[in-house]
Steps between C-alpha positions, in 0.01 A plus 500: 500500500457872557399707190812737622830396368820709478561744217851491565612106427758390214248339255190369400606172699578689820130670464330174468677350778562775756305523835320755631728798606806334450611770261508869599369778504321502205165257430257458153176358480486225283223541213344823632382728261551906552152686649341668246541847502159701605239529184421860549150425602533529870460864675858530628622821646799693266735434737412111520521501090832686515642237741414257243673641244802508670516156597389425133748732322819465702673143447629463832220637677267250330707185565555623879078484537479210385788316613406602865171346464668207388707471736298478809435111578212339430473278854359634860537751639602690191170359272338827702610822613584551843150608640388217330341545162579348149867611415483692151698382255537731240569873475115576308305390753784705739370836283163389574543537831696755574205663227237420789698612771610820422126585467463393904589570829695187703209333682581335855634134496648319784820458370841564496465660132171748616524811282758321309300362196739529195764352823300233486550409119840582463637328844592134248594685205733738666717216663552381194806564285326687188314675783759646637622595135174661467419665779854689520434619170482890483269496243255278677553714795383787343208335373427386860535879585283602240200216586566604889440865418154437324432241821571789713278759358187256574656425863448851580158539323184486732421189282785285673271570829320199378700240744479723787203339636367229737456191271715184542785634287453842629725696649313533778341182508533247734829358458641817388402643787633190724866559337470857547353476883425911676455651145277740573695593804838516350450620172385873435143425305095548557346133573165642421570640197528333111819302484604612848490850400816440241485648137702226332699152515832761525332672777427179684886352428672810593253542846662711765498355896262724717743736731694333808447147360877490395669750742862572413770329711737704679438822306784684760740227466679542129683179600230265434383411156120423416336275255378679204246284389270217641670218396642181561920477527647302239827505547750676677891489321820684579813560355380577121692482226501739231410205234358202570330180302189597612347219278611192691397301762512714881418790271816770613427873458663688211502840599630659206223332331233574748605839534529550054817601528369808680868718601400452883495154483884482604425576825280201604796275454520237730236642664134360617185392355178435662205419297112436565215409243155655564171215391216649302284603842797696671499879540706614145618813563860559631675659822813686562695244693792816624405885475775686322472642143419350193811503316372381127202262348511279156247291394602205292329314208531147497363163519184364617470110512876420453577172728843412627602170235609323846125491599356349160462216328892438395578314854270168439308603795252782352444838628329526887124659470681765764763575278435900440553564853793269527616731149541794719905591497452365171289774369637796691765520191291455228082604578384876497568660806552874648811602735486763723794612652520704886822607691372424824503761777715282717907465330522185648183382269613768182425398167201243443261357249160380469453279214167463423424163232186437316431087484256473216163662378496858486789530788507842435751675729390893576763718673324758715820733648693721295943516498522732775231450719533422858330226636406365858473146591175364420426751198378387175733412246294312251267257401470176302183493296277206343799223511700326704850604695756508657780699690804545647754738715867551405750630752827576446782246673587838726152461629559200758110384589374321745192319451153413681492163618148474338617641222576163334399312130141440444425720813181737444628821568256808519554847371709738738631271764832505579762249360812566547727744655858652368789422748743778508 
């Protein structure tokens, strides 16, 4: 019999007897004793020994890290993690970790989950129901904010330059270089020099394309809209509703939710969504997809590793080892993002937005242009930097769009190329 049994049963009889899973959501371990908490002998970083203390301190917090843990079943696939190491199972050796890799630049892994390394520990725990208890916690948030900020600060030091080199899990080692094929002749950066001439792991994640290798589509035609970032599309969904239960399986938009309640959210009403996720090797920095003026930008705090409940453990089935980039609608209410709203040049186009969503890590989501500034087609709006992300376009249901027949779900879609077009 599995060592999992549900918390949730009538008695002490039901407990003995129940089968695996048969009683949702929530699952114990049987005769598990609590992690001891750290001994104050190791050399953690303050911000490591803060988050700590808040799981240790706060009631709820404390039972959420270790139920999640729990949680996550013992038997294949989910005895490892989804790149295929030992699955932790408790939330010290998680602050161990997360201790070691805030000191470190990502190194190159051929995986789905390169430059995703705390992604990689939290992909179980997150599906699981105390996870997602956890993780949409504001005061773990915040924490998470505070550990990313100290990550940051060494990701643009010249120390994170240490991965930049031509070793196995280099960045420009072999495979690295195999995934990212015509580096040297797409990217701006000095082959001959240190590290490719770049002055930090930032400086090599935000890299700019050398001129003319992403020319702007149509730059006289204000009819046809570009992609704003290399990407691959999603989804593409029409007729949104104001509120939606963005949580269940099929994963509607919410706009209101999506948008925080922002005042200009009315007018995307039963308009259009299209959204596209960018991997860890893509180009990171975003496009104006219309040229008009930017009307307003907010940048919104929010989670970092929540997972949609539909995806975890609570079906019987388990959670998919794709699962954060089958979370993305999911997220676009709840994870940090940035908005930047334009009133396109063409009426028939008017209002827009570019939503801009951070999907772990860092994910930090810089805004570039100003309220008031105009912008062509093809200028920068933005960048993500050090995390994963994703994006999307709102029109309003005025705006009647036409799209690309290539521009389609899971197509690769490159920065600046037209995908649609705005019937009049």
């Amino acid at each position: 019999m599995s060592p999992y049994v549900a918390a949730s049963c009538d008695s002490d009889e039901d407990i003995k007897q129940a089968p695996t899973h048969t009683c949702s959501p929530s699952l114990i371990t049987v005769g598990q004793s609590l992690p001891e908490p750290f001994n104050g002998l190791e050399q953690l970083h303050p911000v490591i020994r803060e988050f700590q203390e808040l799981i240790e301190n706060d009631a709820d917090i404390y039972m959420s890290f270790n139920q999640m843990f729990e949680q996550v079943w013992l038997q294949p696939p989910y005895d490892k993690d989804p790149t295929g190491k030992p699955q932790i199972r408790d939330y010290v050796t998680m602050l161990r970790l997360f201790n070691e890799i805030i000191r470190k630049a990502p190194v190159f892994e051929s995986n789905d989950f390169v430059g995703f390394p705390i992604n990689t520990i939290l992909d179980w725990p997150m599906a699981t129901p105390a996870g997602y208890r956890a993780f949409t916690n504001t005061k773990v948030n915040a924490m998470f904010q505070k550990m990313f900020k100290v990550w940051a600060a060494f990701l643009v030091s010249p120390e994170s330059c240490s991965v930049l080199t031509d070793t196995s899990n280099g960045w420009f080692g072999p495979a690295a270089m195999q995934a990212m094929p015509n580096f040297a002749e797409t990217f701006v950066c000095k082959p001959s020099a240190p590290y490719y001439g770049f002055t930090s792991w930032d400086d090599f994640f935000t890299r700019v394309f050398r001129p003319g290798i992403r020319p702007v589509a149509s730059t006289e035609d204000d009819s046809v809209i570009t992609s704003a970032c290399e990407s691959t599309v999603y989804k593409i969904a029409y007729n949104i509703k104001k509120r939606d239960a963005f949580w269940l399986k099929g994963e509607p938009y919410s706009l209101s939710h999506m948008l925080d309640n922002d005042p200009l959210a009315k007018h995307f009403v039963g308009g259009t969504i299209c959204q596209a996720f960018l991997h860890a090797l893509n180009y990171h920095r975003w496009a104006a997809p219309v040229s008009g003026q930017v009307v307003k930008t907010v940048n919104i705090p929010g989670t970092y590793y929540a997972k949609s409940p539909i995806m975890g453990f609570i079906d019987g089935k388990g959670p998919d080892p794709n699962d954060p980039n089958l979370n993305q609608a999911f997220i676009t209410s709840l994870a940090t993002r940035a908005l930047i709203f334009i009133e396109a040049s063409n009426p028939s186009i008017g209002l827009m937005c570019f939503v801009a969503v951070g999907m772990g890590e860092v994910s930090t989501c810089e805004v570039t242009v100003k309220q008031g500034q105009e912008v062509k087609k093809g200028d920068e709006l933005g960048m993500f930097r050090y995390g994963g992300s994703t994006h999307c376009l709102i029109f309003r249901p005025e705006t009647k769009l036409q799209f690309h027949a290539d521009y389609k779900v899971n197509a690769a879609v490159k920065l600046n190329v037209a995908i649609a077009q705005v019937v009049s």
